[in-house]
Backbone as CSV, one residue per row, in Angstrom:
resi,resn,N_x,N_y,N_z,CA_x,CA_y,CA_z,C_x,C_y,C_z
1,UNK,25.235,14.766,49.253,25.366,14.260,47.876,24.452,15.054,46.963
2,UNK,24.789,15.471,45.750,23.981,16.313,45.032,22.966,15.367,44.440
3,UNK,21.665,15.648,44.182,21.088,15.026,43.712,21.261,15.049,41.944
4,UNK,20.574,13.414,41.234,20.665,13.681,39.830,19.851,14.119,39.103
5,UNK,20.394,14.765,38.209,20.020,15.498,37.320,18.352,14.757,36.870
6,UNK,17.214,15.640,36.355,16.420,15.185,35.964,16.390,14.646,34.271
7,UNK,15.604,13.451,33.954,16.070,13.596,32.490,15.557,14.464,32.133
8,UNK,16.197,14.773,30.460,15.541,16.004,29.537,14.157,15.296,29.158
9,UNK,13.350,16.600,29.081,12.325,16.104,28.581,11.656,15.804,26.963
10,UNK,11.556,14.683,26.735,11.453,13.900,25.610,12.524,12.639,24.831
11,UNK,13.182,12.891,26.284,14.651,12.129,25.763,13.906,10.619,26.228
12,UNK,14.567,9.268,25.284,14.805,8.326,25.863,15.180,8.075,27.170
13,UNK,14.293,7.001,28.052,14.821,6.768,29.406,15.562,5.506,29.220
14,UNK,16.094,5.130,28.462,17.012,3.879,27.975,17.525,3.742,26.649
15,UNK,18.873,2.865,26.358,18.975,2.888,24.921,18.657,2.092,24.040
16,UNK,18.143,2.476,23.306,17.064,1.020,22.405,18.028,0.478,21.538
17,UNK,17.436,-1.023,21.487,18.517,-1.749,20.422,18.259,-1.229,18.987
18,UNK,19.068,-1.147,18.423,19.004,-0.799,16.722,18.189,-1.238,15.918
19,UNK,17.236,-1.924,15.867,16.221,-2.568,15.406,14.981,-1.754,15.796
20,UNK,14.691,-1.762,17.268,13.719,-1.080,17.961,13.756,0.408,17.645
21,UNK,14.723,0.860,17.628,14.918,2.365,17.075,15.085,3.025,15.992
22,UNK,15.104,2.213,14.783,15.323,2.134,13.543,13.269,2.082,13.165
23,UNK,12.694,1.082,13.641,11.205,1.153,13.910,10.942,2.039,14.659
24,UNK,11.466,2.765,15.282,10.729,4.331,16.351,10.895,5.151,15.456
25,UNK,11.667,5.498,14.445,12.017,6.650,13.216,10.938,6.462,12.808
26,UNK,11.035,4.726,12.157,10.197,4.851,10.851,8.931,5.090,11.110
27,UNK,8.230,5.060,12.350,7.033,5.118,12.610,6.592,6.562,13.080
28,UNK,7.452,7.488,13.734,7.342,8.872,14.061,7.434,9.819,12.623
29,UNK,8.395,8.979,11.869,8.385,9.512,10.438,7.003,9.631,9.556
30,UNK,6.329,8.346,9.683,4.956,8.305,8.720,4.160,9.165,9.573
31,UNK,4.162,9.507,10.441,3.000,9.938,11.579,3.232,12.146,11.059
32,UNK,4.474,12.350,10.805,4.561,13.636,10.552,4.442,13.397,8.864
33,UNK,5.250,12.445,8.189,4.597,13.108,7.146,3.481,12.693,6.453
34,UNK,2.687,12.474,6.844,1.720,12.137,6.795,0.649,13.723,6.725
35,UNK,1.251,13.964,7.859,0.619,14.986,7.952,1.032,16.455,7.316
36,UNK,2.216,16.354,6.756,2.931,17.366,6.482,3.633,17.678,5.378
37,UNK,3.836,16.097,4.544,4.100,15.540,3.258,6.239,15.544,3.451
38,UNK,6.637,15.438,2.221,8.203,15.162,2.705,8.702,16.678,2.677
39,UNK,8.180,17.521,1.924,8.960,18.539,1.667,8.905,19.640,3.073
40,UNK,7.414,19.180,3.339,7.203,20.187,4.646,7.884,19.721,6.268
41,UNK,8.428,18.219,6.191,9.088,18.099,7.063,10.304,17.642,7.182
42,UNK,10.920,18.210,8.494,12.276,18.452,8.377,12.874,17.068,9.483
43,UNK,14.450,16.840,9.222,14.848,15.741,10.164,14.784,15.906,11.832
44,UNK,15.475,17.571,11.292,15.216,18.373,13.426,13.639,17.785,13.929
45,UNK,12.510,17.634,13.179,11.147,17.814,13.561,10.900,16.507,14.251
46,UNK,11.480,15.502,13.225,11.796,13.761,13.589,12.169,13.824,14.254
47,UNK,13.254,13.960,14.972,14.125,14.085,16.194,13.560,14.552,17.274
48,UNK,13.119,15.344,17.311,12.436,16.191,18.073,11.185,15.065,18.699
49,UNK,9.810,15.001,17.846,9.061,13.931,18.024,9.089,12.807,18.525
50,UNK,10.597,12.079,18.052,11.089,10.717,18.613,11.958,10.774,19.875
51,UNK,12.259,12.145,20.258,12.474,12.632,21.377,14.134,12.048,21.283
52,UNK,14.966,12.435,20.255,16.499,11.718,19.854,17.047,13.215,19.613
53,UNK,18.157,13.026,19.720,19.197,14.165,18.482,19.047,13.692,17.158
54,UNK,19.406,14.860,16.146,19.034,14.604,14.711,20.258,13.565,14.360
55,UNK,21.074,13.662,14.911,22.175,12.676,14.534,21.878,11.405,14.657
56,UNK,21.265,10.908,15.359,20.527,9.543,15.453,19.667,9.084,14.744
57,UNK,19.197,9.857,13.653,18.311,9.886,12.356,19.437,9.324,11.372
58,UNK,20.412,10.266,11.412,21.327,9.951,10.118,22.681,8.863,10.429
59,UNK,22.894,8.156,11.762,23.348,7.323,12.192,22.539,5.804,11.650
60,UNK,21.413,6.190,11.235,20.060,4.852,10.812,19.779,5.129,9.566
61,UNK,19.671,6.337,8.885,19.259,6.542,7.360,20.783,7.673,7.048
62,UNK,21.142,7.589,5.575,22.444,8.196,5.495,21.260,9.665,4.901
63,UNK,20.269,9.604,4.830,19.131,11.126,4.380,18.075,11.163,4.418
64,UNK,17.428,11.960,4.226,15.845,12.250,4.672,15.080,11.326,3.364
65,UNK,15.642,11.216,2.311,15.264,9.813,1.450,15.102,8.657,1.454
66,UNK,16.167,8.016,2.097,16.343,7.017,2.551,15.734,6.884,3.608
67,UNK,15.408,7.558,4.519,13.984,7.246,5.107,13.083,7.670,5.080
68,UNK,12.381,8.007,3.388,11.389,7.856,3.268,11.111,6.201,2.358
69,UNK,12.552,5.896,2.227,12.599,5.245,1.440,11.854,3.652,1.861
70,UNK,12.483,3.539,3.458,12.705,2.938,4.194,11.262,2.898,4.813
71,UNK,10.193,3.487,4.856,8.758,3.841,5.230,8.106,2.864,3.783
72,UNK,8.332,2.709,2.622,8.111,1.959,2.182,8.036,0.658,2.056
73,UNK,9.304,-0.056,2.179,9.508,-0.765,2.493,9.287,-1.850,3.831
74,UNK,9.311,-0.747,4.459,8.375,-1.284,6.021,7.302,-1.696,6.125
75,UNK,6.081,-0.864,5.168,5.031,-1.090,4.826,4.609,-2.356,4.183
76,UNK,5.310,-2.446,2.799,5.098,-3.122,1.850,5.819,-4.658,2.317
77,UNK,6.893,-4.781,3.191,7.212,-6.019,3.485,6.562,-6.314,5.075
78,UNK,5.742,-6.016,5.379,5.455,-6.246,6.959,4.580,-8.222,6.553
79,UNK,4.657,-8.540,7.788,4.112,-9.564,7.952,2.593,-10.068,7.241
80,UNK,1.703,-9.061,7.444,0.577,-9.096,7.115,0.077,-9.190,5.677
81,UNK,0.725,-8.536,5.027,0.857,-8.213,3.753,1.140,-9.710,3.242
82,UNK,1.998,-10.181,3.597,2.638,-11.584,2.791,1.575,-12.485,3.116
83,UNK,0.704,-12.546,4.209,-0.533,-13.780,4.550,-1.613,-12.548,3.844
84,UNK,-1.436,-11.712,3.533,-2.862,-11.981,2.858,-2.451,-12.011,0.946
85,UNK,-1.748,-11.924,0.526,-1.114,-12.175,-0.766,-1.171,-13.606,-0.775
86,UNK,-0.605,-13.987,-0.063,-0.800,-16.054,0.474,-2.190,-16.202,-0.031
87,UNK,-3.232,-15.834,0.651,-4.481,-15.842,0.509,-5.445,-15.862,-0.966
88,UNK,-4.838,-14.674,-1.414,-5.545,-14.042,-2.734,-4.643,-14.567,-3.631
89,UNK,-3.252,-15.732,-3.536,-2.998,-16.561,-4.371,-3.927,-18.140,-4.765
90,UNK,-3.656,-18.206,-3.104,-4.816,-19.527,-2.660,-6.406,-19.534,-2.955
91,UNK,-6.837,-18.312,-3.503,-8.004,-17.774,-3.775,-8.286,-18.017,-5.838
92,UNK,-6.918,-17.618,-6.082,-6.894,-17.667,-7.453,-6.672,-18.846,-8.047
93,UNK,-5.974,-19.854,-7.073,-5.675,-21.142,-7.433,-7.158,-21.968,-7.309
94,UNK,-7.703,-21.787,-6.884,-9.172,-22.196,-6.482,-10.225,-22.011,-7.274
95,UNK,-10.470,-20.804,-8.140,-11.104,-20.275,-8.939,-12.603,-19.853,-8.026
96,UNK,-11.877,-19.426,-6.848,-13.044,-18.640,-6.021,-13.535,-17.528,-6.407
97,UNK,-13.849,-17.063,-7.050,-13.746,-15.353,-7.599,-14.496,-14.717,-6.602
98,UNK,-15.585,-15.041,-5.764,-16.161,-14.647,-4.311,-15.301,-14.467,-3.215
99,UNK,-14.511,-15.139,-2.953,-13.610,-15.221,-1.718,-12.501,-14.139,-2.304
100,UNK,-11.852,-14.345,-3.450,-11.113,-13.482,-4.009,-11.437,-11.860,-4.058
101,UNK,-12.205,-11.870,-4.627,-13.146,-10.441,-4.258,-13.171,-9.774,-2.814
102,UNK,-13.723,-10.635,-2.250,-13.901,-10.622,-0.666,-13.102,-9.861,0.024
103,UNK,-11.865,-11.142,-0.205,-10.387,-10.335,0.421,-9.469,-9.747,0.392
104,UNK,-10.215,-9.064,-1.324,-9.416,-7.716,-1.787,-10.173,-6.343,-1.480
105,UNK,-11.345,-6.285,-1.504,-12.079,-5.525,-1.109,-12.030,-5.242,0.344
106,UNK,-12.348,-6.016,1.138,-11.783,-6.715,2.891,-10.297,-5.844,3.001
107,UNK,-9.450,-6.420,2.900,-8.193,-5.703,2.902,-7.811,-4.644,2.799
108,UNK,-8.384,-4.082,1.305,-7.929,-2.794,0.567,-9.038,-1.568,2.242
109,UNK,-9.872,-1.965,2.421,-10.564,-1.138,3.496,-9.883,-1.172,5.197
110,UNK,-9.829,-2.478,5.232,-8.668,-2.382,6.490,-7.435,-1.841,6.878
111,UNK,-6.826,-1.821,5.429,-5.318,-1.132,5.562,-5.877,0.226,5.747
112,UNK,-6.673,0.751,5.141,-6.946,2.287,5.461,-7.690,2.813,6.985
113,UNK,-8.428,1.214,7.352,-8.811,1.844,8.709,-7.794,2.001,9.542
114,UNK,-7.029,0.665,9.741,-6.101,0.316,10.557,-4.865,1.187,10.795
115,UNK,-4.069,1.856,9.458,-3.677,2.846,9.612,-3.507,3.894,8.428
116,UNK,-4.525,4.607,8.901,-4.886,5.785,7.480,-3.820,7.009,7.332
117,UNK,-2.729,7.004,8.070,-1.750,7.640,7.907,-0.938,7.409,6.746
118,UNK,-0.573,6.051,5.806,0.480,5.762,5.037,0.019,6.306,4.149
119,UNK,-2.187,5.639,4.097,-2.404,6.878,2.951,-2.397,7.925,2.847
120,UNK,-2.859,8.783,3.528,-2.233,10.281,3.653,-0.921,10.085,2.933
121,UNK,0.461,9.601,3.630,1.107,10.413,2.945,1.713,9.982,1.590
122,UNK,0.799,8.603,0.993,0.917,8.493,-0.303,0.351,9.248,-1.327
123,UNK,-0.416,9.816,-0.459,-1.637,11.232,-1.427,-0.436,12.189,-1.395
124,UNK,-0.047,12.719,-0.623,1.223,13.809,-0.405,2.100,13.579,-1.318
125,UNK,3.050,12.240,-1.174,4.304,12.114,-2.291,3.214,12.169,-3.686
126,UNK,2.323,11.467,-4.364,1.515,12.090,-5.532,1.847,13.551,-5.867
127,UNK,1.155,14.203,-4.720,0.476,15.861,-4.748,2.017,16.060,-5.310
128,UNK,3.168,15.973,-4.227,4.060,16.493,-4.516,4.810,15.885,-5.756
129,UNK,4.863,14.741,-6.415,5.440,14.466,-7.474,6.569,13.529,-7.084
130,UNK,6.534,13.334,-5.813,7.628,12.913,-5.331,7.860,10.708,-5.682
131,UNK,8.982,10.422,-5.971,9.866,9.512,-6.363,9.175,8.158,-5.682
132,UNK,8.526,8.686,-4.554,8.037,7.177,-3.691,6.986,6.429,-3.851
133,UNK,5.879,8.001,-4.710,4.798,7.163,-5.154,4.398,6.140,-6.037
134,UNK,5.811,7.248,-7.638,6.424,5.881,-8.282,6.925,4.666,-8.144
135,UNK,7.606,4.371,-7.191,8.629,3.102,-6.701,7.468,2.257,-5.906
136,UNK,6.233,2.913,-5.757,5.391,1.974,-4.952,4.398,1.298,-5.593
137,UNK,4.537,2.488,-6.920,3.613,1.766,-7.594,4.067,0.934,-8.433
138,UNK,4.742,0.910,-9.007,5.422,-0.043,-9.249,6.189,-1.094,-8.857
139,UNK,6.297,-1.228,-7.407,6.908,-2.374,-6.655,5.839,-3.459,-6.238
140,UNK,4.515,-2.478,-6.295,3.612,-3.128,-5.418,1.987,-3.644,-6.647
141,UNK,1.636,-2.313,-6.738,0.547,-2.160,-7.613,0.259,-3.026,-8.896
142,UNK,1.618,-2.342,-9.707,1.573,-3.250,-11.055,1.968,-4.814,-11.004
143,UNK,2.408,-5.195,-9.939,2.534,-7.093,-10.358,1.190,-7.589,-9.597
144,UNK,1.034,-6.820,-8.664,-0.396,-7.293,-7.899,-1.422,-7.008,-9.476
145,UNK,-1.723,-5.660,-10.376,-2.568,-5.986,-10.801,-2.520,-6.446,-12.095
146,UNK,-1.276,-6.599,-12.747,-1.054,-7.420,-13.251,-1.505,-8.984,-13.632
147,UNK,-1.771,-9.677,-11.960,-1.754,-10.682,-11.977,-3.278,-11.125,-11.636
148,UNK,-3.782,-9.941,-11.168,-5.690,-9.715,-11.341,-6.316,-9.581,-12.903
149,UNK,-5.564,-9.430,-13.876,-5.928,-9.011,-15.307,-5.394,-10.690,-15.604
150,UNK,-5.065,-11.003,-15.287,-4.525,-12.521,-15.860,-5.548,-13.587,-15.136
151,UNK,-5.875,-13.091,-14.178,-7.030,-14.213,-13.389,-8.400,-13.433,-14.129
152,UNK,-8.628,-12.390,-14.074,-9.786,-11.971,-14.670,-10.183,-12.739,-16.323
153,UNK,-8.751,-12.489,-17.147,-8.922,-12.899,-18.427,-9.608,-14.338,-18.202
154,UNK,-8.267,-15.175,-17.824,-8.707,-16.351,-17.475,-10.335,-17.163,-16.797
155,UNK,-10.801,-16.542,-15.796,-12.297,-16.330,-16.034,-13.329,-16.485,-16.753
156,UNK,-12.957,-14.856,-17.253,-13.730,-14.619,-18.594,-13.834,-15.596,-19.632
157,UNK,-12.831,-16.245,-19.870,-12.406,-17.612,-20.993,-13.198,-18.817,-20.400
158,UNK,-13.257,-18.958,-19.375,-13.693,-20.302,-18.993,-15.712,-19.688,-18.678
159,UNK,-16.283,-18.341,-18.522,-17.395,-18.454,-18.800,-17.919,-18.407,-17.525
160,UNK,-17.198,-17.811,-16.152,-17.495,-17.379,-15.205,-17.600,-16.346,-14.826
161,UNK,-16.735,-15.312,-15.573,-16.744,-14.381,-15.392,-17.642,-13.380,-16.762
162,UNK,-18.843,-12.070,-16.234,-18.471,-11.488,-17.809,-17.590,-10.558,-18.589
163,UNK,-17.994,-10.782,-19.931,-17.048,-10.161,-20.587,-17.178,-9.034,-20.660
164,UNK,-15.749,-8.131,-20.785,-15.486,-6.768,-20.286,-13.998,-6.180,-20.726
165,UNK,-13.855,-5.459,-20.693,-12.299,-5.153,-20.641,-11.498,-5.369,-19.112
166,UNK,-10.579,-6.746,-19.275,-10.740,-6.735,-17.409,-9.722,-5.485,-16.946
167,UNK,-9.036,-4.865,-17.591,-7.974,-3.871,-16.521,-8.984,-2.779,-16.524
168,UNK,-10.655,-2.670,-16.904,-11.658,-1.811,-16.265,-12.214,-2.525,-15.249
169,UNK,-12.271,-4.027,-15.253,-12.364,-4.874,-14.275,-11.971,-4.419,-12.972
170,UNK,-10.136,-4.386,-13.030,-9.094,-3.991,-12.303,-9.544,-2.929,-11.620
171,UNK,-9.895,-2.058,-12.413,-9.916,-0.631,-11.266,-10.796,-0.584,-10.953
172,UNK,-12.487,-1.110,-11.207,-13.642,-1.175,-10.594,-13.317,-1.890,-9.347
173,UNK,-12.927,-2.960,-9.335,-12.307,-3.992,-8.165,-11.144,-2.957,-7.381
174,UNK,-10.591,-2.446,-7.372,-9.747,-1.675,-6.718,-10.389,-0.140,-6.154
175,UNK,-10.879,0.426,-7.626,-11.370,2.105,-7.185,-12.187,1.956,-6.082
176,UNK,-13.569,1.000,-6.451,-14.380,0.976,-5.496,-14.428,1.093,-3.927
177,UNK,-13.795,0.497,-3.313,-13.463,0.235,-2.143,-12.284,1.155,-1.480
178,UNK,-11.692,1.531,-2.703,-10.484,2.705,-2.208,-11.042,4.292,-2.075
179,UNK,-12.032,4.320,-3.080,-13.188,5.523,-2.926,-13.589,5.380,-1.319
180,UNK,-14.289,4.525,-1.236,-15.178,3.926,0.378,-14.043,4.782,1.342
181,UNK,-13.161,3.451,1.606,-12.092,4.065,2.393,-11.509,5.413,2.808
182,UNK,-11.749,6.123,1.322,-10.586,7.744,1.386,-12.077,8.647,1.961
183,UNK,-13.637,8.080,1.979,-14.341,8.751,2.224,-14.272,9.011,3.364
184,UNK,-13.855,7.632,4.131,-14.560,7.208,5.422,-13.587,7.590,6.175
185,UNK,-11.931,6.925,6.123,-10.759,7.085,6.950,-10.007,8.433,6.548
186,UNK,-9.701,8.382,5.855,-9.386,9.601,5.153,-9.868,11.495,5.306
187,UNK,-11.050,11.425,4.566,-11.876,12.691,4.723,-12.983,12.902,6.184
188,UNK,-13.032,11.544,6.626,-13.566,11.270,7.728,-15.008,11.807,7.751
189,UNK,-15.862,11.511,6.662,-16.988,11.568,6.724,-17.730,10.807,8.038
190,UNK,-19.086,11.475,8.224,-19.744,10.894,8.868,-21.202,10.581,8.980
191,UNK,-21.379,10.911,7.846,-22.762,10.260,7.594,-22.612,9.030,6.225
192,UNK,-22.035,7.701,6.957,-21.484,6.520,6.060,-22.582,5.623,7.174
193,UNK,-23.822,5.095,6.361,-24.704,4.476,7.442,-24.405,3.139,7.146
194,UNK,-23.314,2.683,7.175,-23.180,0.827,6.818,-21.694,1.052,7.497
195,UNK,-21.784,-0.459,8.218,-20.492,-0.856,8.668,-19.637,-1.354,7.427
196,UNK,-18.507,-1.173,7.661,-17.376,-1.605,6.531,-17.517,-3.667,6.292
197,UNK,-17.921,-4.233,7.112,-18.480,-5.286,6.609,-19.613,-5.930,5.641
198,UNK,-20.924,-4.289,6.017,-21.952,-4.400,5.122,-21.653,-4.176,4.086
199,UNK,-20.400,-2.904,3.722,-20.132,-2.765,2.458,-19.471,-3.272,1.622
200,UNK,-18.554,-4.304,1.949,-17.788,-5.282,1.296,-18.624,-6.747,1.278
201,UNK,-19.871,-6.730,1.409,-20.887,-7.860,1.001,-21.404,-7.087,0.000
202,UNK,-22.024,-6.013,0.195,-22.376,-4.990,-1.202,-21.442,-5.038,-2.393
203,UNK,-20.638,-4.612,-2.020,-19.223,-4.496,-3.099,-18.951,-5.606,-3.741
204,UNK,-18.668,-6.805,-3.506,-18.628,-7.850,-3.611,-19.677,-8.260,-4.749
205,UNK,-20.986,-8.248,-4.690,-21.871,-8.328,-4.952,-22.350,-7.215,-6.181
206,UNK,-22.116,-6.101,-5.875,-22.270,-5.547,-6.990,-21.299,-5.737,-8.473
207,UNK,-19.929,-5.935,-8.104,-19.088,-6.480,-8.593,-19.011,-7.600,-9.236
208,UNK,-19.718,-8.844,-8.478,-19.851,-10.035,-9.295,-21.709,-9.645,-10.277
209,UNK,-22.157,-9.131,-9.805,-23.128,-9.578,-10.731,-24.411,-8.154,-10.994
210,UNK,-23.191,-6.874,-10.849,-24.061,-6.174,-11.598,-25.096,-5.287,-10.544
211,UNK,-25.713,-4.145,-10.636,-26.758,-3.365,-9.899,-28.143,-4.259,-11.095
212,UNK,-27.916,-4.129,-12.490,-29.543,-4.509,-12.924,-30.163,-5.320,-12.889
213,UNK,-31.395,-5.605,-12.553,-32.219,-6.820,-12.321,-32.242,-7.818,-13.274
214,UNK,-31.739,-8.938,-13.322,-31.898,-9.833,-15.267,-33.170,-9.812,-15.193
215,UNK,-33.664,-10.369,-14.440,-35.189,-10.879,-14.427,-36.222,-9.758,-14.904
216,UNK,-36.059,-8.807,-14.775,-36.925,-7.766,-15.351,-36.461,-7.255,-17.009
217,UNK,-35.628,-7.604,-17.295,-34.712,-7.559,-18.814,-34.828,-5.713,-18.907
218,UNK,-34.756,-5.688,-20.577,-34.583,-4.240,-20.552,-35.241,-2.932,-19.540
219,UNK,-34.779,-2.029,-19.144,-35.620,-0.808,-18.232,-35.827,0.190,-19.756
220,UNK,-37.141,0.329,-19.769,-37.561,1.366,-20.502,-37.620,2.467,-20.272
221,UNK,-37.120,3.425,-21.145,-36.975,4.701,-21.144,-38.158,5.658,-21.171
């Protein structure tokens, strides 16, 4: 009896259900372009990586758009995302502005540890000009901060918060910690002498109430 054939190498050793393999794209997809941005990678390369024929790319996305399109969306609707939005609603309903802080700062640093690839290649579609960075920011960004300039105002009115321009509010509360992150996960510095917990008690803190001492009043020049 002849013996069988060995499989090819990189091929599937089974056929995945359409769901499962539709998530093997999208995830071999962020992982190259990430590294490579959209223009520099090709569908053969996907294929290749996910160890498929290219036809099995376009059997799941009808173009190389549509799944980048589809990398968005994956992102932005995953499970996690919706409990911690839950959270930083339940935070605003409360008038926690500590806890709120907390677990935007908290978050905004985790998504980048946890997986610093999406940012990468949201820096990429930027660099390149490309269509996704728009659609994200705007799907995602502007009602989220939107709705931080409306809790900030609100605040400010009731005499908890100080007064400021809050959409400078907004991006102090956002830049901060997204700076941290692109230092740390990102550029992969390594002389960052605080754990990402110490620095989101810092952050937090500097945020609610300022680097200057009241108690010492003006610093003279």
């Amino acid at each position: 009896m002849t013996p069988a054939s060995p499989p090819v190498s990189g091929a599937p050793h089974h056929r995945m259900a359409a769901e499962d393999r539709r998530r093997q794209l999208i995830e071999t997809a962020i992982d190259l372009f990430s590294k490579k941005g959209f223009a520099g990678t090709t569908t053969r390369e996907i294929a290749a990586a996910a160890g498929v024929n290219e036809a099995i790319i376009f059997r799941h996305f009808a173009t190389k758009q549509d799944l980048y399109k589809a990398i968005l969306d994956y992102k932005c609707n995953a499970p996690d995302k919706t409990e911690w939005m839950d959270e930083i609603n339940t935070r605003m309903e409360a008038n926690d502005d500590e806890g709120l802080f907390r677990t935007l700062i908290g978050k905004m640093i985790a998504f980048n540890r946890e997986d610093p690839r999406f940012q990468r290649l949201m820096l990429h579609a930027a660099l390149e000009g490309h269509e996704i960075a728009i659609i994200h920011h705007n799907q995602v960004k502007l009602p989220i901060g939107a709705k931080l300039v409306d809790y900030i105002t609100r605040r400010q009115a009731a005499g908890a918060l100080k007064a400021c321009d809050p959409n400078a509010a907004l991006y102090a509360l956002a830049g901060i910690p997204q700076f941290y992150a692109l230092q740390k996960y990102i550029y992969q510095s390594s002389d960052i002498p605080l754990t990402d917990e110490q620095v989101v008690d810092s952050f937090v803190q500097i945020l609610l109430h300022g680097l200057r001492n009241s108690t010492t009043g003006e610093i003279k020049q």
